[in-house]
DSSP file (Angstrom, degrees, kcal/mol; ACC not computed):
  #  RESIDUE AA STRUCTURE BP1 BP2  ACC     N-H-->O    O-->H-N    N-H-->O    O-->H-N    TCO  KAPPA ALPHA  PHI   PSI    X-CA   Y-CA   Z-CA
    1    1 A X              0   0    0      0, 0.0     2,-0.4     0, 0.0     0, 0.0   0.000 360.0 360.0 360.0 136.3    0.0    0.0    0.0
    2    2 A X        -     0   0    0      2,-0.0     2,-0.6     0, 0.0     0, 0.0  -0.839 360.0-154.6 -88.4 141.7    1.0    3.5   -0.8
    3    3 A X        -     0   0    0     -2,-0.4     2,-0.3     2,-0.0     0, 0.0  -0.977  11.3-161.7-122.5 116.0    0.8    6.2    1.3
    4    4 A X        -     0   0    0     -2,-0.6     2,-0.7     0, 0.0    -2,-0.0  -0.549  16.8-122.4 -60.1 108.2    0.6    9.7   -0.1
    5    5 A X        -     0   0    0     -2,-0.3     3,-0.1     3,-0.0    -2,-0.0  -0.793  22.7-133.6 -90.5 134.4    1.2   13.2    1.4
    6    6 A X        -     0   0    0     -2,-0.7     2,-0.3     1,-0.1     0, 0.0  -0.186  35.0 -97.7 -61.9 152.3   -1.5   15.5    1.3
    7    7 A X        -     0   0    0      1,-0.0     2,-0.2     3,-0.0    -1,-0.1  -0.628  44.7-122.1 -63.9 123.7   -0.3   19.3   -0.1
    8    8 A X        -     0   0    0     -2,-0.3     2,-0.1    -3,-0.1    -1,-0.0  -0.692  24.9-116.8 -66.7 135.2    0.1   21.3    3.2
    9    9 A X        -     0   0    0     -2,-0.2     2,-0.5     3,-0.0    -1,-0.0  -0.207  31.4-134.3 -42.7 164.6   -2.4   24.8    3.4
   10   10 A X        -     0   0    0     -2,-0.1     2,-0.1    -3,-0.0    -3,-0.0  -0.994  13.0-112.4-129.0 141.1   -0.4   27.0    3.5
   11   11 A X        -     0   0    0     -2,-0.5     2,-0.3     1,-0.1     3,-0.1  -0.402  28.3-134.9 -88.2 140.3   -0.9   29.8    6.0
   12   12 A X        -     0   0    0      1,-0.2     5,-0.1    -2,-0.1    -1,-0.1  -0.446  35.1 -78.5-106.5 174.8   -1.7   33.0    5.1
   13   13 A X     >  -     0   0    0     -2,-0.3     4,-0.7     1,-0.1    -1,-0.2  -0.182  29.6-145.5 -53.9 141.9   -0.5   36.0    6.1
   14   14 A X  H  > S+     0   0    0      2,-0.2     4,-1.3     1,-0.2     3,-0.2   0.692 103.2  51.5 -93.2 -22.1   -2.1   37.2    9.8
   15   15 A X  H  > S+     0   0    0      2,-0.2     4,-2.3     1,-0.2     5,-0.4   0.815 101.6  55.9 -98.2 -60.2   -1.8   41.0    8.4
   16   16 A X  H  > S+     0   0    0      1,-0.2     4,-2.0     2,-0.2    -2,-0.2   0.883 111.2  48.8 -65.7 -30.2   -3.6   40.3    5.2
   17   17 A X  H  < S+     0   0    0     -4,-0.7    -2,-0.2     2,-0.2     4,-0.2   0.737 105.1  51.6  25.9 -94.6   -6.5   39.0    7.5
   18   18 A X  H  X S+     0   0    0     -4,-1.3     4,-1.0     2,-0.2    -2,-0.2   0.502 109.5  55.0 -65.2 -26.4   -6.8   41.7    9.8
   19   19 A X  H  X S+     0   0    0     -4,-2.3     4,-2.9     2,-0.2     3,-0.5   0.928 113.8  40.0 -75.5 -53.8   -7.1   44.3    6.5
   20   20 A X  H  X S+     0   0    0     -4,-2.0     4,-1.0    -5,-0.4     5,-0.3   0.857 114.0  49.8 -79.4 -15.6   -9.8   42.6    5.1
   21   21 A X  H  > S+     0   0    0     -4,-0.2     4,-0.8    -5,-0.2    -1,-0.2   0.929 116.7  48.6 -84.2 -16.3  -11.5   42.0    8.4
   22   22 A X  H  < S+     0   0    0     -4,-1.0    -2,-0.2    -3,-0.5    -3,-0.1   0.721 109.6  48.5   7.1 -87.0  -10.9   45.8    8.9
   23   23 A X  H >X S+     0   0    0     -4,-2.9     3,-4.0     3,-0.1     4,-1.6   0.993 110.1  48.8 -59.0 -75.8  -12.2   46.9    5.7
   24   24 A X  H 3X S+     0   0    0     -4,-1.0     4,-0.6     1,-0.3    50,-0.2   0.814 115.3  48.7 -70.5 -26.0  -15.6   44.8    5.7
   25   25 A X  H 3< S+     0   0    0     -4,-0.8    -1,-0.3    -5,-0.3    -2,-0.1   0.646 108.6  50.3 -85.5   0.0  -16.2   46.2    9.4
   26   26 A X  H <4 S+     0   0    0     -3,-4.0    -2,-0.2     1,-0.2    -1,-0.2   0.901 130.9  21.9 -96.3 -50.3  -15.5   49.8    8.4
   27   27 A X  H  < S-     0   0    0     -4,-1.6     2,-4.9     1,-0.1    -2,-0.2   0.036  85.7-143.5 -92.3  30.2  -18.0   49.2    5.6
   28   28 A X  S  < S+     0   0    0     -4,-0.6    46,-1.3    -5,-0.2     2,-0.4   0.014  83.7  30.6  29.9 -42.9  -20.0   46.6    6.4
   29   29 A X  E    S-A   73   0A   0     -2,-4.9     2,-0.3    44,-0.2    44,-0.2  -0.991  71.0-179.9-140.2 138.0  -20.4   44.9    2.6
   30   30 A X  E     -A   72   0A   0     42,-0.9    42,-1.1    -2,-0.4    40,-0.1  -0.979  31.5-112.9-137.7 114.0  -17.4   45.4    0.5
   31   31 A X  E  >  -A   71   0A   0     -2,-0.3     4,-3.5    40,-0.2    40,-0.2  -0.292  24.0-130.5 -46.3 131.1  -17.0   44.1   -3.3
   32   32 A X  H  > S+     0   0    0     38,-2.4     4,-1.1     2,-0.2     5,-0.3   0.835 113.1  52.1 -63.2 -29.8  -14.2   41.3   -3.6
   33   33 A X  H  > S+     0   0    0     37,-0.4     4,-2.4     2,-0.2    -1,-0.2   0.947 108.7  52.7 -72.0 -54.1  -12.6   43.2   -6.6
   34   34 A X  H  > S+     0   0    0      2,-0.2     4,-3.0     1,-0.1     5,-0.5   0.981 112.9  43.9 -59.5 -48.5  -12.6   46.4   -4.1
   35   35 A X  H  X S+     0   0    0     -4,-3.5     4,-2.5     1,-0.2     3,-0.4   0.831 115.6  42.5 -34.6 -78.7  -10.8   44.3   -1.4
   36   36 A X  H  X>S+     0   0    0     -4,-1.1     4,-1.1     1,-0.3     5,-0.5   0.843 125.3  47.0 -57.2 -39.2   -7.9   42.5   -3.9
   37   37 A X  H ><5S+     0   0    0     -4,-2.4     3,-1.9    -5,-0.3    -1,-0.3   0.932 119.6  32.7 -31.0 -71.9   -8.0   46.6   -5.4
   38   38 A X  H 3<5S+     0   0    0     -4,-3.0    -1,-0.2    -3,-0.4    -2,-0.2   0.867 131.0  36.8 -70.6 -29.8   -7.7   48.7   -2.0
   39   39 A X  H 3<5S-     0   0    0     -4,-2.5    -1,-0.3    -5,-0.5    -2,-0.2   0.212 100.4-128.4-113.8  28.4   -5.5   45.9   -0.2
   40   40 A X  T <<5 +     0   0    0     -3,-1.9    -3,-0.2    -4,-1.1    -4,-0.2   0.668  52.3 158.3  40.9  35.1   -3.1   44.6   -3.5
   41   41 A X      < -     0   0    0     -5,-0.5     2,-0.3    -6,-0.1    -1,-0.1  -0.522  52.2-117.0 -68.4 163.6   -4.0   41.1   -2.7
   42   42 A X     >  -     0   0    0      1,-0.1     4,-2.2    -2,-0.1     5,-0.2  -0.792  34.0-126.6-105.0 135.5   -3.7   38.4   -5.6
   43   43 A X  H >> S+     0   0    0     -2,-0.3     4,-3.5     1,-0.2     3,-0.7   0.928 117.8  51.5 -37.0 -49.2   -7.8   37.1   -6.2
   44   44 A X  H 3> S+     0   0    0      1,-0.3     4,-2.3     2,-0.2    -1,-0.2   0.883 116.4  43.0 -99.1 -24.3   -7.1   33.6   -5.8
   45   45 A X  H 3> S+     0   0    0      2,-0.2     4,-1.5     1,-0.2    -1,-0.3   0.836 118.2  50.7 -42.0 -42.5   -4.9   34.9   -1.8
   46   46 A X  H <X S+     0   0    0     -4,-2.2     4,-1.1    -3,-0.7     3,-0.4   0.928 110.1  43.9 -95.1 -62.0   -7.8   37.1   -1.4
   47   47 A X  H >X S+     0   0    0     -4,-3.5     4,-3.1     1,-0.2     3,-2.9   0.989 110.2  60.4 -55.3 -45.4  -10.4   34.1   -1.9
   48   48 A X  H 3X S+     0   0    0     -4,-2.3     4,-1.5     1,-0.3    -2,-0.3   0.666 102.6  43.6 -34.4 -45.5   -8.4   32.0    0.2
   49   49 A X  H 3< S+     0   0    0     -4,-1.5    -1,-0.3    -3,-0.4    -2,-0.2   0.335 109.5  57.3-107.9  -1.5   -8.5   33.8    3.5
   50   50 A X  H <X S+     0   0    0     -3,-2.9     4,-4.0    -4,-1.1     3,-0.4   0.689 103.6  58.3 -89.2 -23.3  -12.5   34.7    3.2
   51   51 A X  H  X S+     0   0    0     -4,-3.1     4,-2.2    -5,-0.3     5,-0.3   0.967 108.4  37.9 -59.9 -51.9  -12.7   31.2    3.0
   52   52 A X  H  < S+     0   0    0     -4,-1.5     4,-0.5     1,-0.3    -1,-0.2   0.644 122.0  53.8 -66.7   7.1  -10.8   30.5    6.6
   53   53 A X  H  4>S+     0   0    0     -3,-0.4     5,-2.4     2,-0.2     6,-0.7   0.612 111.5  35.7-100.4 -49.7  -12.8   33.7    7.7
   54   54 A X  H ><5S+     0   0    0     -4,-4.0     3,-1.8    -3,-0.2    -2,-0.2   0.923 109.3  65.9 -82.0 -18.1  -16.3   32.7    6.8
   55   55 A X  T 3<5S+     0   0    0     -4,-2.2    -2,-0.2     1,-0.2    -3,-0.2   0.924 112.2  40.3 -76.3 -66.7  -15.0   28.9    8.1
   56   56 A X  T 3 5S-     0   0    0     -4,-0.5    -1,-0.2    -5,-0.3    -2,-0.1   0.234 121.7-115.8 -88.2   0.5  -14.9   31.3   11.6
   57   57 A X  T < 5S+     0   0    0     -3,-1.8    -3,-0.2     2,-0.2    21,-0.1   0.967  79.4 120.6  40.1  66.2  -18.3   33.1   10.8
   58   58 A X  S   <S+     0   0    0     -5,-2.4    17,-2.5     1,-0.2    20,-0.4   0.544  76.4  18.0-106.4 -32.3  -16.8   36.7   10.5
   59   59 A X  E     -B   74   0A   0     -6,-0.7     2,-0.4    15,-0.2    15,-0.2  -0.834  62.8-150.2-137.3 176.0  -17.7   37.3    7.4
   60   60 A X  E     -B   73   0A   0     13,-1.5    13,-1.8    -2,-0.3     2,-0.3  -0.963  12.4-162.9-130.0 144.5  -20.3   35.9    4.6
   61   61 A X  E     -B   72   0A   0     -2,-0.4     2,-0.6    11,-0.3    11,-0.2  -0.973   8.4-179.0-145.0  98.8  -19.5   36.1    0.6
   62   62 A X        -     0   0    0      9,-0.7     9,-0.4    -2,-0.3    10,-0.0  -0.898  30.7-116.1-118.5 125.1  -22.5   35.7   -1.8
   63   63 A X        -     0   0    0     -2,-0.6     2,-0.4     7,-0.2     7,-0.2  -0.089  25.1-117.0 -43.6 156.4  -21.7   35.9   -5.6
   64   64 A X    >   -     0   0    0      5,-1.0     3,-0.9     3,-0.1     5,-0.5  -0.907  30.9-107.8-123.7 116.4  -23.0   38.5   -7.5
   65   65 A X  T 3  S+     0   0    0     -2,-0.4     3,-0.1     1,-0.3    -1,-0.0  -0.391 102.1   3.2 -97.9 127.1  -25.5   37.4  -10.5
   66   66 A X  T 3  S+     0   0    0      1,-0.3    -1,-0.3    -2,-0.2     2,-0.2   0.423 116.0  89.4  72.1   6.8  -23.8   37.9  -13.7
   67   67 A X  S <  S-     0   0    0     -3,-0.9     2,-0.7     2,-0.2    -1,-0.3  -0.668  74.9-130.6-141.2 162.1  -20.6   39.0  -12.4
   68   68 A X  S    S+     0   0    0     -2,-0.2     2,-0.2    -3,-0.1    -3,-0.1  -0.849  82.4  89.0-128.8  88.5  -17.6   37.5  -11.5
   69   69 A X        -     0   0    0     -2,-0.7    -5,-1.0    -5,-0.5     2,-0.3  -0.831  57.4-151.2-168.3 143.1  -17.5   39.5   -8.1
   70   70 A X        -     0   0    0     -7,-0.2   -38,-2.4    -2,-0.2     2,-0.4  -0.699  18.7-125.7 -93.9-167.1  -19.0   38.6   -4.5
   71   71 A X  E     -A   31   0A   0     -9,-0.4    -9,-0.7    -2,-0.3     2,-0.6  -0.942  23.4-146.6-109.5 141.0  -20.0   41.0   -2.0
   72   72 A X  E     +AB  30  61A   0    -42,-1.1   -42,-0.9    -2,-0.4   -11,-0.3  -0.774  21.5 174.8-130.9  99.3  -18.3   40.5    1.4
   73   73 A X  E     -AB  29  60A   0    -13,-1.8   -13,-1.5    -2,-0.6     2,-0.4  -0.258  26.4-105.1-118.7 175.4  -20.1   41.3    4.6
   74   74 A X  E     - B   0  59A   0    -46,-1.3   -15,-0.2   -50,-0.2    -1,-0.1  -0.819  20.3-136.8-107.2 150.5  -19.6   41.0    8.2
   75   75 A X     >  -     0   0    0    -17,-2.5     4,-1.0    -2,-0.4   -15,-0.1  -0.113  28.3-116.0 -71.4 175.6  -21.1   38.7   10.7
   76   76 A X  H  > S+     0   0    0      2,-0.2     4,-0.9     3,-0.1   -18,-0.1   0.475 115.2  65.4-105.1   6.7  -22.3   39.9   13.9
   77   77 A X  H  4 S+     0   0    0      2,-0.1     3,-0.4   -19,-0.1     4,-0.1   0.933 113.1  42.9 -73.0 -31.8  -19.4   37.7   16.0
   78   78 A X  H >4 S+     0   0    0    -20,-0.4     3,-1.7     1,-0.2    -2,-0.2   0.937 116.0  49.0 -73.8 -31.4  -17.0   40.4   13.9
   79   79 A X  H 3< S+     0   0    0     -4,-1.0    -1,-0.2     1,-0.2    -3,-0.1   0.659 106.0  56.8 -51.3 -34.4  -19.6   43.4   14.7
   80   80 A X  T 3< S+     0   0    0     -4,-0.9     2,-0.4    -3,-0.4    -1,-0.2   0.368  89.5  81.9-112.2  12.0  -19.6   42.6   18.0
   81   81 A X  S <  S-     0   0    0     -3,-1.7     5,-0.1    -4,-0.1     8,-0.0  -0.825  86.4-112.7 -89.1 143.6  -15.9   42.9   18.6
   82   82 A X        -     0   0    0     -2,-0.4     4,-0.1     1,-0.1    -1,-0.0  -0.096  36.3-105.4 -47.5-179.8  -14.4   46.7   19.2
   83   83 A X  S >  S+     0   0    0      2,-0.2     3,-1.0     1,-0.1     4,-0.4   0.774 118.2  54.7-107.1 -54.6  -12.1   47.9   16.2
   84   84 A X  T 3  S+     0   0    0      1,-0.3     3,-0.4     2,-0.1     4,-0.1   0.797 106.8  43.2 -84.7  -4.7   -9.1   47.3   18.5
   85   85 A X  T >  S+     0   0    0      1,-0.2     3,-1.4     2,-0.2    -1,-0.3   0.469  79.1 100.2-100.0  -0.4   -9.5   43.9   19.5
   86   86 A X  G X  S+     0   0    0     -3,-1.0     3,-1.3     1,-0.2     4,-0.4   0.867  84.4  64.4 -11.0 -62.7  -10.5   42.7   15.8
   87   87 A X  G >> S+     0   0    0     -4,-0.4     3,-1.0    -3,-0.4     4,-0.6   0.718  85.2  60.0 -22.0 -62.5   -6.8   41.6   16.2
   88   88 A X  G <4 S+     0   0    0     -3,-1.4    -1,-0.3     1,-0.4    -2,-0.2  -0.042 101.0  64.8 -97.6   9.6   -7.3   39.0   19.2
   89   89 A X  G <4 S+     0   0    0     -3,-1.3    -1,-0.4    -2,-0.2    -2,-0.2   0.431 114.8  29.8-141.0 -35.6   -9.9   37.0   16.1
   90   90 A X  T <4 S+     0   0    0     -3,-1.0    -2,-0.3    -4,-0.4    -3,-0.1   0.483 124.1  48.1-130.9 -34.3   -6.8   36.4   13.9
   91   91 A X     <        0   0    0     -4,-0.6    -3,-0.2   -77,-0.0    -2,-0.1   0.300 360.0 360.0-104.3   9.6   -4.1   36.0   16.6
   92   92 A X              0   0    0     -5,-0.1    -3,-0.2    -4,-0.0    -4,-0.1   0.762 360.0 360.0-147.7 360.0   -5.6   34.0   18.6
C-alpha cells in the first residue's frame, strides 16, 4: 500500500486577515474586486483567506448574479468585537 502526502495549506499572512476583516467592518459589505484593489492582494490569496474567515463566521461572501465578483459582509461575532480587538480574532 502506498501512502501519499496531502499538499500542506499554507498559512496566510495574519496582516492580510486583519485588513480585510478591517475593511468589511469599516464598511460593512465590500465588493471582492474592491478588497484585492484597495489591499493589493492576488484574487485567488484574497479568496483563500475569506474562506478560513467565513470557516470562523466573520464574514459571509454571496456571488453576484452575472458577475464574476462577491460582496463581502460582516457577521455579527465580527460586529460585536471593538475595532481594536478585531486583532485577538486572527491572533488567537
Amino acid at each position: 500500500m502506498s501512502v501519499y502526502e496531502l499538499p500542506r495549506r499554507t498559512a496566510h499572512d495574519p496582516e492580510d486577515k486583519l485588513a480585510i476583516l478591517e475593511t468589511v467592518l469599516r464598511y460593512d459589505s465590500v465588493r471582492l474586486s474592491t478588497l484585492t484593489e484597495t489591499l493589493s492582494l492576488d484574487t485567488t490569496d484574497a479568496s483563500d483567506v475569506l474562506l478560513e474567515l467565513r470557516d470562523a463566521d466573520l464574514v459571509s461572501a454571496c456571488p453576484l448574479d452575472g458577475e464574476d465578483d462577491s460582496i463581502v459582509s460582516s457577521l455579527p461575532r465580527l460586529r460585536n468585537h471593538e475595532r481594536t480587538k478585531v486583532h485577538r480574532l486572527i491572533y488567537n
